[in-house]
Each structure stands twice: as structure tokens, then as C-alpha cells.
C-alpha positions as CSV (number, residue, x, y, z in Angstrom):
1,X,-9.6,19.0,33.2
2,X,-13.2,19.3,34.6
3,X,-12.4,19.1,37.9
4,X,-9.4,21.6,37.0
5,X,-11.9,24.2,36.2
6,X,-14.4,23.8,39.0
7,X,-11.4,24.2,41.5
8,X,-11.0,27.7,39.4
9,X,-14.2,29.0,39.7
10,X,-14.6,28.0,43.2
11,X,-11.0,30.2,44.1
12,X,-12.7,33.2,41.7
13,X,-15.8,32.9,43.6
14,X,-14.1,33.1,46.7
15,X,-12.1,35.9,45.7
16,X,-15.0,38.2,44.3
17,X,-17.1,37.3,47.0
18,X,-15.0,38.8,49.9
19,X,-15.5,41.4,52.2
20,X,-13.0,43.2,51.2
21,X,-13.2,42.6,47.5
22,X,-11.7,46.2,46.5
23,X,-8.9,46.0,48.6
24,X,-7.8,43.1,47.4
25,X,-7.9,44.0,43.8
26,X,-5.7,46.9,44.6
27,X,-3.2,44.9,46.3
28,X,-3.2,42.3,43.7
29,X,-2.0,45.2,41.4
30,X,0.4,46.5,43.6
31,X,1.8,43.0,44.2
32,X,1.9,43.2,40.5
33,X,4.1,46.0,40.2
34,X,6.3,44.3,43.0
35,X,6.7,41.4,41.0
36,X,7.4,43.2,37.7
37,X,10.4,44.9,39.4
38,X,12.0,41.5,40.9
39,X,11.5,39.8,37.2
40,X,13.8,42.9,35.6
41,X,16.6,42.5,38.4
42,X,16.8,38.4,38.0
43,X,16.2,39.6,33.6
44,X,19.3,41.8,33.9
45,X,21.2,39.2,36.4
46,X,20.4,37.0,34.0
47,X,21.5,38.0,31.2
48,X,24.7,40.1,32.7
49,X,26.0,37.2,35.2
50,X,28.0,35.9,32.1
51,X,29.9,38.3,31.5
52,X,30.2,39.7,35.4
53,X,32.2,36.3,36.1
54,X,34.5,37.3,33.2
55,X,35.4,40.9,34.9
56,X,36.2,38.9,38.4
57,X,38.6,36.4,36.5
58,X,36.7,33.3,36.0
59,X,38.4,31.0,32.7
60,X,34.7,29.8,32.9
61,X,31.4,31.5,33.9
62,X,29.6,28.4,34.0
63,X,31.9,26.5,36.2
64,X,32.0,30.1,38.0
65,X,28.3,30.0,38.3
66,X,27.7,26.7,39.4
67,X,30.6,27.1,42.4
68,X,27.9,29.3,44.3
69,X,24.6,27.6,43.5
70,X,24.3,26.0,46.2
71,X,24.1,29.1,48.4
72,X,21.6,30.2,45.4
73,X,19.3,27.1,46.0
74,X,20.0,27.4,50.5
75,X,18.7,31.3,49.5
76,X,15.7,30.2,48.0
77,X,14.1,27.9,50.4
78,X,15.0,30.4,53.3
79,X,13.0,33.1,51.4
80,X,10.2,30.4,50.7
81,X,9.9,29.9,54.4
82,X,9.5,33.6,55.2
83,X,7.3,34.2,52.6
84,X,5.6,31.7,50.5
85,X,2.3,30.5,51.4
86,X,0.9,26.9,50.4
87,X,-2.1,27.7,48.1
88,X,-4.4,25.1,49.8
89,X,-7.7,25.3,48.1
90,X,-10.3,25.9,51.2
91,X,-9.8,22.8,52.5
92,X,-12.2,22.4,55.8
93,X,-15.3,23.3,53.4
94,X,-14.1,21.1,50.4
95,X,-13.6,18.3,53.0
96,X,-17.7,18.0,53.3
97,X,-18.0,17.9,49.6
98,X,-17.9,14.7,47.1
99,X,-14.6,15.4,45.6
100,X,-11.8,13.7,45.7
101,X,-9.5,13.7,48.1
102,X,-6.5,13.1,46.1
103,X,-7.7,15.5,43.5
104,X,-7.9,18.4,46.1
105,X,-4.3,17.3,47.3
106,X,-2.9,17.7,43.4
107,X,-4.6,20.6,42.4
108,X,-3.5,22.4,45.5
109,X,0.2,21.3,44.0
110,X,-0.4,21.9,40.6
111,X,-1.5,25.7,41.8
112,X,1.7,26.2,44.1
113,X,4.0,24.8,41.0
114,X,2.6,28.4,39.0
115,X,3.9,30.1,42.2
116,X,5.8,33.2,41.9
117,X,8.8,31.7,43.9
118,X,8.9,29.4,40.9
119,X,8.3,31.3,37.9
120,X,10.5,33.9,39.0
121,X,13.8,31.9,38.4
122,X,12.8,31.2,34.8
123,X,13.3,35.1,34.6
124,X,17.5,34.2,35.7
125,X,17.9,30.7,34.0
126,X,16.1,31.2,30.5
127,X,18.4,34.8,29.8
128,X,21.5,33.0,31.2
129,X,21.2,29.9,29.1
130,X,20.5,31.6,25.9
131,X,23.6,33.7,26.9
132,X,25.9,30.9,27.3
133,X,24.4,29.1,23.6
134,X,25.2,32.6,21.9
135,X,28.8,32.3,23.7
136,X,29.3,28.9,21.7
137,X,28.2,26.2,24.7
138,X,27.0,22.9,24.1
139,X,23.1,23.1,23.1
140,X,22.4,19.8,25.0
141,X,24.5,20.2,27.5
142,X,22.9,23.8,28.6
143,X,19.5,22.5,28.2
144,X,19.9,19.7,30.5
145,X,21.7,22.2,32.8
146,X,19.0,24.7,32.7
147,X,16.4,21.7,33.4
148,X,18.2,20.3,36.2
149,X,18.8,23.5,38.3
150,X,14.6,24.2,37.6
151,X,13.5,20.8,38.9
152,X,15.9,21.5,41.7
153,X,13.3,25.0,42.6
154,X,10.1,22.7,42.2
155,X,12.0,20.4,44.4
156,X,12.2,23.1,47.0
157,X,8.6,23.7,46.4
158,X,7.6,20.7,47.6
159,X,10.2,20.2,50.5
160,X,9.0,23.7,51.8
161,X,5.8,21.4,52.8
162,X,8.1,19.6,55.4
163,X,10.1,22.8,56.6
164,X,6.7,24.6,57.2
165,X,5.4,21.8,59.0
166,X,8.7,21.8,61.6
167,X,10.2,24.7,62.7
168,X,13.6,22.4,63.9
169,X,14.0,21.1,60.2
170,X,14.2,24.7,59.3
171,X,16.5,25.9,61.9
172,X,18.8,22.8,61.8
173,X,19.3,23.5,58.4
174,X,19.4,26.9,58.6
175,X,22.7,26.7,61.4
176,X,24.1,24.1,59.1
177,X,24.6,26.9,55.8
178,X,25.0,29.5,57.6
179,X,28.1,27.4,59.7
180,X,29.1,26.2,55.7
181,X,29.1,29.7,54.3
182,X,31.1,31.2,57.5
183,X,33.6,28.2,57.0
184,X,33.7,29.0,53.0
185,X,34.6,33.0,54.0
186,X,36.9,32.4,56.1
187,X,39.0,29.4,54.2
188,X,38.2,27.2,56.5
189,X,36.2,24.4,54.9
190,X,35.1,24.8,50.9
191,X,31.2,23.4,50.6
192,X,30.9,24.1,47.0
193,X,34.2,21.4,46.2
194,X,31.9,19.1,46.4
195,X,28.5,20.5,45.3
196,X,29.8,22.4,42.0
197,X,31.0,18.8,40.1
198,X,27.1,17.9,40.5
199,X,25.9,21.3,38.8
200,X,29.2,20.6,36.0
201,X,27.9,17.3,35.6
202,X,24.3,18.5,34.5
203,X,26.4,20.2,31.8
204,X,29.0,17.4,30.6
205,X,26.5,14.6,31.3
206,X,23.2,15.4,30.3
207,X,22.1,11.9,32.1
208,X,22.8,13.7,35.2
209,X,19.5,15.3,34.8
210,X,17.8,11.9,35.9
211,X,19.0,12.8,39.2
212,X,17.0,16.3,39.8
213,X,13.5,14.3,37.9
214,X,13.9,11.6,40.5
215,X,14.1,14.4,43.3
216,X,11.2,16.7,41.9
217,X,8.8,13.3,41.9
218,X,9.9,11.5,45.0
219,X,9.3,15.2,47.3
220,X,6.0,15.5,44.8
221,X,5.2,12.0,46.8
222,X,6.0,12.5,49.5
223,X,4.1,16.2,49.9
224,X,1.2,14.2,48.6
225,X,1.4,11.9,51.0
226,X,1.9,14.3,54.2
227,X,-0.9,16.1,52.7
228,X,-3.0,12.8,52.6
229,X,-2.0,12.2,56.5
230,X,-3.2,15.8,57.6
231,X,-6.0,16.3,56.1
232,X,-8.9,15.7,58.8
233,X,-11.3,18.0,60.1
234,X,-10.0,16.6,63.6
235,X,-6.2,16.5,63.5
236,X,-4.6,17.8,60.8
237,X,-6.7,21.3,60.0
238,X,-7.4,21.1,64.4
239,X,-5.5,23.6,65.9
240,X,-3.2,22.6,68.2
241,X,-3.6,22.8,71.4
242,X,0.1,23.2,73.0
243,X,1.7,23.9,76.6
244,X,1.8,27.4,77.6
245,X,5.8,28.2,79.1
246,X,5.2,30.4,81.7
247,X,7.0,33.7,81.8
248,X,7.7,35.3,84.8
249,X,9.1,39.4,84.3
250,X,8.2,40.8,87.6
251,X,11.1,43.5,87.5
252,X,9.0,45.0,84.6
253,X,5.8,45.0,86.5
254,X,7.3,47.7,89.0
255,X,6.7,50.2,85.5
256,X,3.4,49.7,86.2
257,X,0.5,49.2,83.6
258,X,3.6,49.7,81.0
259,X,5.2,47.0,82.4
260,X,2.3,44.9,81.8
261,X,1.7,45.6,78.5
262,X,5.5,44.9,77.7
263,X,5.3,41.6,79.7
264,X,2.5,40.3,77.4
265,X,4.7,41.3,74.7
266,X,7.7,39.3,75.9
267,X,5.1,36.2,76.1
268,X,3.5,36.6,73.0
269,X,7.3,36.4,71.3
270,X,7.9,32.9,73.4
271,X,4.9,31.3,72.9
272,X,4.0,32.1,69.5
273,X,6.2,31.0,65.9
274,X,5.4,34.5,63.7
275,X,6.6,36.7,66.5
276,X,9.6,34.8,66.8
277,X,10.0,34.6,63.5
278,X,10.4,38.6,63.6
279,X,13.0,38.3,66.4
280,X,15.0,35.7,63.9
281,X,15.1,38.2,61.7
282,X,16.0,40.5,63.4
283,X,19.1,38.6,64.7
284,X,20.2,37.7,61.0
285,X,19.9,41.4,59.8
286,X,22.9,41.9,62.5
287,X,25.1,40.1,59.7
288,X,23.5,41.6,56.9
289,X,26.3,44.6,56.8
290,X,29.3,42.1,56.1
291,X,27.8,41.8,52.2
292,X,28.5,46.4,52.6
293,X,31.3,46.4,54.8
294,X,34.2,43.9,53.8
295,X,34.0,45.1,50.0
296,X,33.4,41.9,48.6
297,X,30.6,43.3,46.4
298,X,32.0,46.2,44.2
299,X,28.6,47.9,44.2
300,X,28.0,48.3,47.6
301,X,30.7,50.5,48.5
302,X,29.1,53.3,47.8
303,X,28.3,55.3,50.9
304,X,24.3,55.2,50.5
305,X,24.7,51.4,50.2
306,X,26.8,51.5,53.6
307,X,24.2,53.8,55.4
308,X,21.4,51.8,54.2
309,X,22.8,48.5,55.8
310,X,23.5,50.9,58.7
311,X,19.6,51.5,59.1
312,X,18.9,47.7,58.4
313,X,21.7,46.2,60.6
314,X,20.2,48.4,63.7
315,X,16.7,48.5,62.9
316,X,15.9,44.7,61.5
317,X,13.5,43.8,64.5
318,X,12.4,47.2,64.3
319,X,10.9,46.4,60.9
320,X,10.0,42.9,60.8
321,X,8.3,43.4,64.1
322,X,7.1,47.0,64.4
323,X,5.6,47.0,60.9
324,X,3.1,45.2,62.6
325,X,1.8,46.7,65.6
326,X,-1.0,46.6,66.3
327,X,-1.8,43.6,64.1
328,X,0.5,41.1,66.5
329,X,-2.8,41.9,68.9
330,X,-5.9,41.4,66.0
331,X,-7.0,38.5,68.2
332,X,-7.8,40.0,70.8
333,X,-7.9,43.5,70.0
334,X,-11.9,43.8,70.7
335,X,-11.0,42.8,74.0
336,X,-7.8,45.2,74.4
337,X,-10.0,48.1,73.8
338,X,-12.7,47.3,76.5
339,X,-9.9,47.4,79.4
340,X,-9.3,50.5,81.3
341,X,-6.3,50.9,79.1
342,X,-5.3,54.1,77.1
343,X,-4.0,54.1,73.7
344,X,-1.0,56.4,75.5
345,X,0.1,53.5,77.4
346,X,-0.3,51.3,75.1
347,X,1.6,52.8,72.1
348,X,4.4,53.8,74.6
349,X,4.9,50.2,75.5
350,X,5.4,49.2,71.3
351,X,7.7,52.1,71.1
352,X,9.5,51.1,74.4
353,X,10.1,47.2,72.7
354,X,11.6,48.6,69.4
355,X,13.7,50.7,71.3
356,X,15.6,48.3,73.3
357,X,15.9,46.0,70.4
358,X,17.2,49.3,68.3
359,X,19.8,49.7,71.4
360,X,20.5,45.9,72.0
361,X,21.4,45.7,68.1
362,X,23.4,48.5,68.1
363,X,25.4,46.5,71.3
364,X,25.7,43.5,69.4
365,X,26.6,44.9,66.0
366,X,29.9,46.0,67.6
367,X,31.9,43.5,66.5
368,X,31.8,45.4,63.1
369,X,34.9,47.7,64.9
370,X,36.7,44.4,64.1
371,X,35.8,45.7,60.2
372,X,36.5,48.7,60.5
373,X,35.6,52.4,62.5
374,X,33.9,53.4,59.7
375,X,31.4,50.5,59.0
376,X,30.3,50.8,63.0
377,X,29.8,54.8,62.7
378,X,27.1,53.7,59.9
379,X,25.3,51.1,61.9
380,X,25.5,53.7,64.9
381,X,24.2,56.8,62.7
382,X,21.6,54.2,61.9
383,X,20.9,53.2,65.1
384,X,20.1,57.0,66.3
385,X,17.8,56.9,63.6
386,X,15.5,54.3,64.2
387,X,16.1,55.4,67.7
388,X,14.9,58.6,66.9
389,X,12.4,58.6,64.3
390,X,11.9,55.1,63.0
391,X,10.8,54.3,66.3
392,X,7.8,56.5,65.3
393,X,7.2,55.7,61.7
394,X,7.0,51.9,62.4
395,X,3.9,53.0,64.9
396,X,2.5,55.6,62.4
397,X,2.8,53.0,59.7
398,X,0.7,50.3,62.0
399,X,-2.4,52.7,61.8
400,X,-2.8,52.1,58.3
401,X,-1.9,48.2,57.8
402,X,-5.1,46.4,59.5
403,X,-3.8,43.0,58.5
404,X,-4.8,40.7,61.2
405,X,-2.5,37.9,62.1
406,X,-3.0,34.7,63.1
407,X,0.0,34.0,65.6
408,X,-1.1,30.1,65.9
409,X,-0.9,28.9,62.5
410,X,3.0,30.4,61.9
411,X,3.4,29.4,57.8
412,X,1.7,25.7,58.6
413,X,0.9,23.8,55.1
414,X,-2.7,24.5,56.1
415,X,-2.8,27.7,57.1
416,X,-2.9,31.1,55.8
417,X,1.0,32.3,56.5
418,X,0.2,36.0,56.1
419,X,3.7,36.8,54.5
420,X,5.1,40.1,53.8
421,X,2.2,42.6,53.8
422,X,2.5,44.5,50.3
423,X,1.1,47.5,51.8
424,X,3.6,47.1,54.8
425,X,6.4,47.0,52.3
426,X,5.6,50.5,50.4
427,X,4.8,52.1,53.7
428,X,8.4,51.3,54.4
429,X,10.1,52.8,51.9
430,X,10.4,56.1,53.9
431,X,11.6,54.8,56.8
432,X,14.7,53.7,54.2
433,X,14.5,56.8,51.8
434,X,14.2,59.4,54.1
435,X,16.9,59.3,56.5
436,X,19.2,58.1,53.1
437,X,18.7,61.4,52.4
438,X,19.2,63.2,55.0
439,X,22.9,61.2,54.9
440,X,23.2,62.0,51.1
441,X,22.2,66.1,51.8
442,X,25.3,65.9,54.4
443,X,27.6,64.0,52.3
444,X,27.1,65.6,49.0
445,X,27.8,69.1,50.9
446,X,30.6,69.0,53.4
447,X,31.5,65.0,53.2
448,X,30.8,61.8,55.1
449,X,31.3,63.0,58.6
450,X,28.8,65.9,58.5
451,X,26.4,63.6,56.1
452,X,26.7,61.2,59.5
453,X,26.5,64.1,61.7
454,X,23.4,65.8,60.3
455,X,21.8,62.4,60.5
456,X,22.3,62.0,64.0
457,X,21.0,65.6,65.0
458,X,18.0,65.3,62.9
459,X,17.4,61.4,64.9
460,X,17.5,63.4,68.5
461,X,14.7,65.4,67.2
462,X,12.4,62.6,67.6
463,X,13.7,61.8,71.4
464,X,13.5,65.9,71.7
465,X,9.6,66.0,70.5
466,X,8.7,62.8,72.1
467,X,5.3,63.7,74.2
468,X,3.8,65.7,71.1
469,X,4.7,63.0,68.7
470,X,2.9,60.3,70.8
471,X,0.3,62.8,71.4
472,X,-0.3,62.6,67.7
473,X,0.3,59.0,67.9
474,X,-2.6,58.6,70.3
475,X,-5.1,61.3,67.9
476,X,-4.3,59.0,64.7
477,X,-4.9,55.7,66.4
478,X,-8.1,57.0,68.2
479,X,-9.4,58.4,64.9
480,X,-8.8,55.0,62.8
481,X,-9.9,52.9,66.2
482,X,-13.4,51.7,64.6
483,X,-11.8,51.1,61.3
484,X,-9.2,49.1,62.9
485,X,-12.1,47.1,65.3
486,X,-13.9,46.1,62.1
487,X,-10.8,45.1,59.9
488,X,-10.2,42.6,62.9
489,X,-13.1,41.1,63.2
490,X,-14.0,40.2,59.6
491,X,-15.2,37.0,58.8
């Protein structure tokens, strides 16, 4: 317990101690209010799934339930790749201390069992298990039920350890559900025939739950022992040094200094795991539209639902790349602004790599015509709006979020992941909101057509206004330049 609480004050001094001290505060409260609004959708999911699965049929909501768990549990450990972070105590500095090895290695486990990726299931399991005792279920059998599916998360916790560590463990897996839940779609091969007995059988036989303790120990082991075998000042916590691929554009170096700057772009995606990251991402929003477009979710038929995938469907490199120029070049930013470069050229050549993925999107999304006219017409109004203005606000966005990031240490167990920026995420909202309701001024006055219409006339006013908006473009980025320098160079 002593050495519990020294750990504590060391991560409090650390905290209070750094640079940017108020910022972080004011993040931590805004991550706050994030986190408040995802515990009252999994409270309400919770408690409503019971009787959800009643309206669509099912003789039994828990059987019901259980059928699609699997997909819940895949869901989980995708959005723990993109976004969780292993809290590793400072490990190089603790390294030249006294302590304990071990003790640093369980400590930094014990911390990342209190994550929010954890806790925030409780928020789901607790509600629907006191739902299904009220609805006459077996007491033991739901406890065991609601223990085995929670030792499944912390299970996850720990395996997240190995996925972080190997990006083919990840993408293997990754092809593997997303080749199951295509199969399951179409009625071609049913995963969850044989997954959903084992989530039953935490219910009928509360032995079962022997299963999912073994599990949560034996990955608690083994991410003790990977941790044990990495951590060394020269190996494990080195950075690695790896092969450069060499990248040859020369049809984009007859644009000129443009060219250039969208070569080194093209290379920074190949070489380096975050970027690529963003260009997965990207790829997978493409499918995103099929939860909006083949009516399998009641909800999301509404038009505003449809227009939103539109926007997302189109624009998903867009955001998960263009949220964070210029913070893809923090490294060597100091450098950037010492060439006889201008901020002109430069922002042109961000705008110019959204764009094409905005168009190429668009291209690929086609296959939504097999849907239906309609669905494509969305992801195409969408599509002229990040053409149009998103293009912009993504660039207008990156003057305010000077979050440097590391594009060598990717989400490594050792290293700071930099996940989803919190400030990043509410300077997206208008990006989303706004052209919603520019579609929702159309279509609540003349119908869908003009509310797509008006949508795509007000998106050409961007490609219109072009020179002056990048002329602002250039007067923001010049003003915050010093700001910018010192947020990326930071100890």
C-alpha cells in the first residue's frame, strides 16, 4: 500500500508540475464532460436493451443479447486500439530508481484496470442485470453472467498490450471480424452459433465463469511478463530504428514546391503507423453508411441520420487526418519554418491531400447505388461539402489544436499514444452541425431534394471563395506561428 501511494504522488507531482498545468486541468474537465455523456448512453442502453429485444421479437432478451456479444467484445478492443493509452508510470526515470521492478510493472496494471474503457461497461452490465433480476431471472445465474462478460473487458485490457505491440495481430484480427460480420449479413456463415452457447452457459452454468477468471489471469501474466521483457533503457523503451521504404512521386514534383510538400506527405503516411492509422480510418468510414442506409437500425432512418453518415462516409480521412494538420509535422516544425517556404504553399498542399481523399471516397462509396439512389445522393451532398467547406474548417481547426505527435511511437505499450485530442473533438462538432443544418433548413421547407440541393450550393461557395479563404488561412496561421513554435517544442 506504501508503495501504492508513492506511485500516486509521483503521477500528481508530475501532473501539477507541467508546463502546461492549466491546460491540462481544463481538458481533464472537458474529458469529464465527454465521459459523463458516454456513461448516460451505455445507462439508458443499459437499462432499455431488455425491453428493445422484446419490440424486435426475441422469446428471450438474454439469449437475444448474448447472440451479438461477440461483435460487442470485437467493438471494444478495436476502439481500445484507437484510443486507449497504456498508463505506464514514467518508466525511463523510475528505471534509475530502487524500486521494484515488478512493482512498477503491477501498478502500471492496476492503474489501467480503473481505465475508462473499463469502467464504462459497468455503466451497460450493472443496469441490464438488475433489469433482467426485476424481470424474474435467476439471481446466480445473472451474477455469474454479469462477472463473466466483465472479466472478458479486463481480459481485453490486458491483450490490448500485445495488439499495441504488433500492428499484424491487430489487422489480422481486424480482417478476420470484419470477413465474420460480412458472412453473418449476408447468411452466409453464422459466427455467433457458436459463440452465444458460451455467453448462455455463464447463465445456466455459473461454473462457466471459471473460464473468463482463467483468461483475465493468464493475459494479466502474460502482460506482466512482456512488460518484464521490454523494460530496458536499451531495447525495450529504445526507439527503434527501422528501414526507410523509399518513395519515389516524381509526377508530383512537376507541381513544383507543392508537389514537394505533398510528396513528404505521401512518405510520412508509408513510413509512419499514426498516419496510417488515419488512412485506416478513413477506409473503414466508407462502410460506416450501411448501419444508415439498409434500415437495419430503426433510428437511423431519419434523414439527418442519413446526411450525417453522408458527411462521415466522404469525409472520414478528412477528419481523422486533417484534424491534425499541422501537428503530423510537430517534429520538425522548427525546421519547416526556417525553409524558404510560405505558409501559402504549405496550407494549399494539406488542403490539396484532403481533397483527393474527399474525391477518391466519394469514387469508392459508389457501390452504395447498389443500396439505393438515394443513400449515394447523401454521401455525394456530403462529399461537396467537405469538398467545399470542410476542406477549410479541418485547416482552421489545426490553428488552434497544438498537440504535437509523436509519429514513431504509434500506441506502443511504452509510449504516449496521443489518442483522440478532446479539444480536436469539440472543434469538430461544426464541421458535423453546421452543414446538418443547412440539410435540415432545405428539407424542413421545400423537402429532401432542395434540403440536398441548398447543401450543395452553399459547398461551391468554398471552391467559389477559395484565394480569400486561404488568404485568411495564411493571416490566422501567421498570427498563432510563435504560439504554435513553442507548443512544439516543450519539454
Amino acid at each position: 500500500m506504501k508503495i501504492i501511494k508513492q506511485f500516486l504522488y509521483l503521477e500528481w507531482r508530475a501532473f501539477k508540475r507541467s508546463p502546461s498545468f492549466e491546460t491540462n486541468v481544463a481538458i481533464k474537465i472537458l474529458m469529464g464532460i465527454v465521459a459523463l455523456y458516454f456513461m448516460a448512453i451505455f445507462l439508458f442502453l443499459g437499462i432499455g436493451i431488455y425491453f428493445i429485444a422484446e419490440e424486435v421479437g426475441a422469446s428471450d432478451p438474454l439469449l437475444w443479447v448474448n447472440k451479438f456479444l461477440i461483435y460487442y467484445l470485437a467493438g471494444d478492443l478495436y476502439i481500445r486500439y484507437s484510443l486507449q493509452k497504456m498508463p505506464v508510470t514514467r518508466i525511463m526515470q523510475l528505471l534509475l530508481t530502487p524500486l521494484n521492478k515488478k512493482k512498477i510493472i503491477r501498478f502500471s496494471l492496476l492503474k489501467s484496470s480503473f481505465s475508462f474503457f473499463n469502467v464504462i461497461h459497468l455503466f451497460f452490465l450493472l443496469p441490464f442485470s438488475v433489469v433482467l433480476i426485476a424481470h424474474d431471472y435467476h439471481l446466480i445465474g445473472v451474477v455469474s453472467w454479469f462477472f463473466g462478460i466483465f472479466l472478458l473487458i479486463l481480459s481485453a485490457n490486458y491483450l490490448n498490450v500485445f495488439v499495441n505491440s504488433s500492428d499484424r495481430v491487430f489487422y489480422s484480427a481486424a480482417v478476420i471480424y470484419v470477413a465474420l460480420a460480412l458472412s453473418h449479413y449476408f447468411e452466409v456463415f453464422d459466427i455467433t452459433t457458436y459463440t452465444a452457447p458460451f455467453f448462455d452457459g455463464l447463465y445456466q452454468q455459473p461454473l462457466a465463469l471459471l473460464i473468463p477468471i482463467g483468461l483475465v489471469f493468464f493475459m494479466r501474466y502474460r502482460a506482466i511478463r512482456f512488460f518484464q521483457n521490454h523494460m530496458y533503457l536499451d531495447s525495450g523503451l529504445a526507439k527503434k530504428q527501422e528501414s526507410v521504404r523509399s518513395l519515389e512521386l516524381g509526377w508530383l514534383k512537376r507541381l513544383g514546391s507543392l508537389g514537394n510538400l505533398l510528396t513528404n506527405d505521401m512518405r510520412m503516411i508509408v513510413r509512419n503507423k499514426r498516419p496510417k492509422q488515419a488512412v485506416l480510418a478513413g477506409i473503414a468510414f466508407l462502410f460506416y453508411g450501411l448501419l444508415f442506409y439498409t434500415n437495419t437500425i430503426e433510428v437511423y432512418q431519419n434523414p439527418m441520420f442519413k446526411m450525417f453518415a453522408g458527411i462521415f462516409v466522404s469525409g472520414g480521412f478528412l477528419f481523422m487526418f486533417g484534424s491534425y494538420v499541422p501537428s503530423w509535422d510537430s517534429a520538425y516544425y522548427p525546421l519547416l519554418m526556417t525553409q524558404n517556404l510560405s505558409y501559402r504553399e504549405y496550407l494549399k498542399s494539406k488542403w490539396a491531400l484532403v481533397v483527393f481523399a474527399v474525391v477518391l471516397s466519394v469514387i469508392l462509396s459508389s457501390f452504395y447505388l447498389l443500396v439505393s439512389v438515394e443513400a449515394y445522393l447523401y454521401i455525394l451532398a456530403g462529399g461537396f461539402f467537405n469538398l467545399g467547406l470542410n476542406a477549410y474548417f479541418v485547416l482552421l481547426s489545426g490553428a488552434f489544436v497544438k498537440v504535437p505527435v509523436d509519429l514513431t511511437s504509434g500506441k506502443k505499450p511504452f509510449g504516449d499514444s496521443q489518442a483522440m485530442n478532446t479539444k480536436t473533438i469539440l472543434l469538430s462538432l461544426p464541421k458535423l452541425l453546421f452543414p446538418i443544418g443547412i440539410y435540415a433548413l432545405g428539407y424542413y421547407t421545400l423537402g429532401n431534394w432542395f434540403g440536398i440541393t441548398l447543401l450543395i450550393i452553399v459547398s461551391l461557395l468554398g471552391l467559389i471563395f477559395h484565394q480569400k479563404i486561404i488568404d485568411a488561412l495564411v493571416k490566422l496561421y501567421k498570427r498563432e506561428k510563435y504560439d504554435t513554435l513553442a507548443s512544439y517544442t516543450k519539454p
